[in-house]
VOZAVO-151465 format. One record per residue: x, y, z of N, C-alpha, C, O in turn. Coordinates in steps of 0.05 Angstrom, whole numbers, plus 5000, padded with zeros to 4 digits. Layout:
VOZAVO-151465
XYZXYZXYZXYZ;...
end
This chain:
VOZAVO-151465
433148035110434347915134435247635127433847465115;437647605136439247365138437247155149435647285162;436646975150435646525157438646455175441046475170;437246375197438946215220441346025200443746005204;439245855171440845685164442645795142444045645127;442645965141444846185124446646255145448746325134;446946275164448446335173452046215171454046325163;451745935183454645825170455945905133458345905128;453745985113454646185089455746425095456846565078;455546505127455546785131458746775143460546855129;459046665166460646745179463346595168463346385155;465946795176468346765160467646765132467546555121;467046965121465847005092466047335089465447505106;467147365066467747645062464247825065462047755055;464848015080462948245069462848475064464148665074;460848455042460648705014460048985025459148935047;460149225024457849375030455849414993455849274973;454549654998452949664985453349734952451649714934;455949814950458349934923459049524914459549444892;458949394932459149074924463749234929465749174915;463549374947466649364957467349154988465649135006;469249054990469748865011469649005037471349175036;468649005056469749115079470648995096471149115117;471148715094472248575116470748235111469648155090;471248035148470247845138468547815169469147925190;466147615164464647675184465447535205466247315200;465447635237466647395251464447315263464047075265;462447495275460247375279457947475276457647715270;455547275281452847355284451847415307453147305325;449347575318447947675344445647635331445047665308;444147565355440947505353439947685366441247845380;437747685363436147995384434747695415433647475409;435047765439434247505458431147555449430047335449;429347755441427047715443425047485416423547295418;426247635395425747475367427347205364426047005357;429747185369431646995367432346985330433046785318;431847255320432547235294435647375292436147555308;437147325277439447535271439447745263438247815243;441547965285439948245287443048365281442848605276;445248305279447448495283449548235267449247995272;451448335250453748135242456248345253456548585250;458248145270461648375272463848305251464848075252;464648505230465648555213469348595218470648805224;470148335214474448525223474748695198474748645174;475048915211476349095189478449205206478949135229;479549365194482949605205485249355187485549145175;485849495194490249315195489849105201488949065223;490248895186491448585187488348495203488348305218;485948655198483548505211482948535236481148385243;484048735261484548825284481948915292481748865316;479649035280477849145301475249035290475448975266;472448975303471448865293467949065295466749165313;467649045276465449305273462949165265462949015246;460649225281458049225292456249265255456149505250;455349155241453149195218449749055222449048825225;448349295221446749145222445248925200444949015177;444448665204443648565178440448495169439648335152;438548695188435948605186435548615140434148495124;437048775138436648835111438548795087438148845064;440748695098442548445087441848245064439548165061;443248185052442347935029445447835024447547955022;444647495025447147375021447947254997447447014992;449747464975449847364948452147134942454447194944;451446934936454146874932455546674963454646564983;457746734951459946684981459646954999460146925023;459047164990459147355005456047475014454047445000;456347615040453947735055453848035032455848075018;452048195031452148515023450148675048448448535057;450348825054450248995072449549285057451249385043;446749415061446149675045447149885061445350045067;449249955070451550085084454150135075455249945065;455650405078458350405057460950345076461450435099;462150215064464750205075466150325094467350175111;466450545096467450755111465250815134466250885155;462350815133460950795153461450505174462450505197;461050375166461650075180464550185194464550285217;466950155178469050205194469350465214471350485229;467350645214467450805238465750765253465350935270;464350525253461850565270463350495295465650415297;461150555319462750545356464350275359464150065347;465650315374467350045383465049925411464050055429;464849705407463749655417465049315438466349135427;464549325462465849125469464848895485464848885509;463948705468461148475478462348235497460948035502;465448285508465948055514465147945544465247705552;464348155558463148105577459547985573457548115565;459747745581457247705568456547665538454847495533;457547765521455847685500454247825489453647745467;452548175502451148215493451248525493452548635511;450248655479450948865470447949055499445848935504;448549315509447549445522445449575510445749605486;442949665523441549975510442250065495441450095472;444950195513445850495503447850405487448150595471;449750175480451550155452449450005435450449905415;447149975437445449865418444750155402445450195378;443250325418442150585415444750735396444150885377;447050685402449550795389449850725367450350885350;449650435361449750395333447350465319447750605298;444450425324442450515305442350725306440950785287;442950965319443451305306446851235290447151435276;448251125288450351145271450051055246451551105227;447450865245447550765217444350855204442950755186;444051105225441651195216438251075218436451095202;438450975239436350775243434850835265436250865285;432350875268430750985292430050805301428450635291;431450815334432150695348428950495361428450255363;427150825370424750755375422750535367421550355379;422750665337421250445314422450185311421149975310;425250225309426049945312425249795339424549565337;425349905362425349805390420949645383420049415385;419749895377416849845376416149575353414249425357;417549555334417849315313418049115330415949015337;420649005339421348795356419448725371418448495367;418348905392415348805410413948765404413148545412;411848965376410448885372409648545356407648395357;413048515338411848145332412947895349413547675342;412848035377412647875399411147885420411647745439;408648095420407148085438407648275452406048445456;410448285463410548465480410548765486411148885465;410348875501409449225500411749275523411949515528;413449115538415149285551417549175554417448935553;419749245558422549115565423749225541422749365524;426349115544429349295528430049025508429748815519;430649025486431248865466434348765469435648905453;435148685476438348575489439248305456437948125445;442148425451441948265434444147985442446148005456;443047735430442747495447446647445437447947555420;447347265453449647105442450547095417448647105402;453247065404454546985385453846715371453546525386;453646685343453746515342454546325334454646315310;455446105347456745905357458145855393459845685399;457146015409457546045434455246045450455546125473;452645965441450345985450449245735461449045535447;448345725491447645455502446645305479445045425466;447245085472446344845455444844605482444444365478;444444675495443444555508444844245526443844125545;447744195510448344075519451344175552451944405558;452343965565453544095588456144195584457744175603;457044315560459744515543458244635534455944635527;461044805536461445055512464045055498465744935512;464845145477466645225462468145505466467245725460;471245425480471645665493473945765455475045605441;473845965453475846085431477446325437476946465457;479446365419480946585424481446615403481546425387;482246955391483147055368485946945371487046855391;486846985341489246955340491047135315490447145291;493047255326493847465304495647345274497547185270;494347445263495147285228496347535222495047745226;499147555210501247665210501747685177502047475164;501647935166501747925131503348155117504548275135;503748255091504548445089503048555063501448425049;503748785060502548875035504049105025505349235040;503949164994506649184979505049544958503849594937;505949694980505249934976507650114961509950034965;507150364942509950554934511350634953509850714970;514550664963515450794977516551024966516451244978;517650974940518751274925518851174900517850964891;520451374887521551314865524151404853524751634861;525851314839528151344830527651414795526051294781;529551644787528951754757531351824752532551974767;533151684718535151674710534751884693532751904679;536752064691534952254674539052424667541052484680;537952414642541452494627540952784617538652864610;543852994618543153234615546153264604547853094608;546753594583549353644578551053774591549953994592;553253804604555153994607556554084587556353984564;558054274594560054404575561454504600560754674617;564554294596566454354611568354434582567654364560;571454624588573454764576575254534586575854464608;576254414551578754264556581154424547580454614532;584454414551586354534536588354344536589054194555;589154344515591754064498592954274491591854494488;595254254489597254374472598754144454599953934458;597754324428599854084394601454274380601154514376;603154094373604954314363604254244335603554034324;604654594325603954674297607154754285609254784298;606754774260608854854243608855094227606655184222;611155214218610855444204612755494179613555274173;613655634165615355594142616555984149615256194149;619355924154620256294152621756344126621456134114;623056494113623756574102627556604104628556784117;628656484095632256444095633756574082633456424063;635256744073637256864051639056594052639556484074;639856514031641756414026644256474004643656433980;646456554010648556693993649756403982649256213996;651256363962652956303946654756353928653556423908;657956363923659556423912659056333888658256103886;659656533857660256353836662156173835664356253841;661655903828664255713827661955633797659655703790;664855423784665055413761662455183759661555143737;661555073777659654893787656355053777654754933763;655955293787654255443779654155703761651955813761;656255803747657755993730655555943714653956123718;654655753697653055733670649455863686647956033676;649055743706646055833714646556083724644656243723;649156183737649056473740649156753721648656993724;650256583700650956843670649256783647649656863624;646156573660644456583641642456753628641356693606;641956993643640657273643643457483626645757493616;640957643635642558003629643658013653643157943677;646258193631648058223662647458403677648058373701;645558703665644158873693641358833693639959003681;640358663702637758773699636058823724637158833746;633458843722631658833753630358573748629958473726;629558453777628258213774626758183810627258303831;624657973803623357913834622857663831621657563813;623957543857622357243860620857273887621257413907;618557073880617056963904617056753914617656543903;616156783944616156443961614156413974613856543995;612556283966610356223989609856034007609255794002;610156164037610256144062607755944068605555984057;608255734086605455614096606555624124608655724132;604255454140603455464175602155314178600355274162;602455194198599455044209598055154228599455324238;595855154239594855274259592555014267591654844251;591855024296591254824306587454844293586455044283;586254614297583954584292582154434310582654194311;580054524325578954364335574754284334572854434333;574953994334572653864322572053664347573753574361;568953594350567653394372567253224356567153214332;566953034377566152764366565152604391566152554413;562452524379560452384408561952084409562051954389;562452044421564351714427562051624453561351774471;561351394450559851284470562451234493564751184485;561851254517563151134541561950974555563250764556;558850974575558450724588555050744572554050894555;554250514587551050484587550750444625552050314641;548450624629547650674653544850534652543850534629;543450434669541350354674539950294708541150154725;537750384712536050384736534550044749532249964744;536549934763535049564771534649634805535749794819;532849464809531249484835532149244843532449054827;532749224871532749054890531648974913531549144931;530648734919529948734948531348694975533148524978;530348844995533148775018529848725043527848865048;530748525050529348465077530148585108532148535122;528448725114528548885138526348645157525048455149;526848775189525148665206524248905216525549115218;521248845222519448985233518048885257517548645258;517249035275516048915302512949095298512549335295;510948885300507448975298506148795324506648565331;504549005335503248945353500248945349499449075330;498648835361496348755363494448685385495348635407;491548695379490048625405488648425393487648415371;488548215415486647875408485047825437485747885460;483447745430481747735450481147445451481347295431;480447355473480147115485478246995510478147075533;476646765497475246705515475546565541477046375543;474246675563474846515588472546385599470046375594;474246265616471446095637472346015656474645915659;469646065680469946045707466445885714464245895705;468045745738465745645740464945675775466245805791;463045565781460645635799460745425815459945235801;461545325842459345135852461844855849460844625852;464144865846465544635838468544725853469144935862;470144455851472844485870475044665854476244835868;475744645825476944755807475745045798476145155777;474145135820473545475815475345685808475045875792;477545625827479645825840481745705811483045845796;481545475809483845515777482745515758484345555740;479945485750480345625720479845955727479146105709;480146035752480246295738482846405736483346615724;485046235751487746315733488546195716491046185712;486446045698488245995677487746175663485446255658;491746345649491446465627490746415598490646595582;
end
């Protein structure tokens, strides 16, 4: 169990559960009215710190900057909602709600409390917050939450560059060449008489010519064209978040300014 004078170590101070994982930060302490020892710490946990959850700390230890709590994370954050602002003090039956939620008999605990105070009858009511607890002098300290506004930088997707082949059919047309075959006649003139009466005058004979062509040919070739690449940007959007804050009031008793502080918002 947490010391009265541990307490300012406690509050606005992260707390652990029992894995030493964060579950939040403490906003406040509760006393039990009979012991006047600290019996309950409220924990903001949810979204941006929004709900504030009931731990018990009879068995608590404060390491460090931080409280630890022999309770897991995910228990704390479901435990009952509980709503102390009337008064200050938590009921029976949302008392009874949290010690079956965090596994704690209710009875034994209730018979503990009396017995190291003497007493054998009445309901264990747990006392004021602390820092809102008569000090004896003629104030109080009125407060109000206030919403602290943040963001946090989660995956939304992902984008994947990813290269693959086609095979598309191109057609060019090139022109090719070919070689045909000509007769060409010529008369003897006295110009060629000697290369024509250089043989036998009957004989058999064969000449040859050989014919060429082109025909088209086709070859690839990888030629770079661009460089592609995947860059991220940021673009600022607006978003509208809502919230609940709670706030202290006061009215008073017996004086001329009754009727306005109870409209002041």
């Amino acid at each position: 169990m947490i010391t009265r004078e541990q307490i300012p170590t406690v509050l606005d101070h992260p707390v652990h559960d029992a894995r030493g994982d964060k579950i939040g930060d403490a906003r406040h302490v509760f006393f039990d009215d009979v012991t006047g020892e600290p019996e309950w710490v409220s924990v903001r946990t949810g979204m941006f710190g929004t709900k504030e959850s009931f731990v018990p700390i009879h068995d608590a230890d404060v390491i460090e900057d931080h409280l630890e709590v022999p309770f897991a994370k995910d228990q704390v954050k479901d435990a009952p909602n509980v709503d102390v602002d009337a008064g200050g003090h938590l009921s029976e039956q949302e008392e009874q709600r949290l010690y079956e939620h965090y596994g704690i008999d209710w009875d034994a605990a209730w018979q503990d409390t009396r017995s190291g105070t003497g007493e054998t009858t009445g309901t264990a009511d747990i006392g004021q917050a602390a820092g809102t607890a008569d000090t004896g002098e003629n104030a109080m300290t009125r407060s109000e939450e206030e919403l602290h506004i943040g963001v946090e930088r989660r995956e939304a997707g992902r984008a994947r560059l990813r290269k693959y082949v086609v095979t598309e059919e191109q057609q060019y047309t090139v022109p090719v060449r070919h070689e045909e075959v000509r007769v060409e006649r010529e008369p003897i003139t006295d110009a060629n008489r000697d290369s024509a009466m250089s043989g036998s005058d009957i004989t058999e004979a064969e000449h040859d010519v050989t014919l060429y062509e082109e025909e088209p040919v086709v070859e690839t070739r990888a030629v770079p064209k661009e460089r592609v690449r995947l860059t991220t940007e940021e673009v600022t959007d607006e978003e509208t978040v809502t919230g609940e804050v709670r706030k202290e009031r006061m009215e008073t008793e017996g004086t001329d300014d009754e009727s306005e502080d109870r409209r002041r918002p």
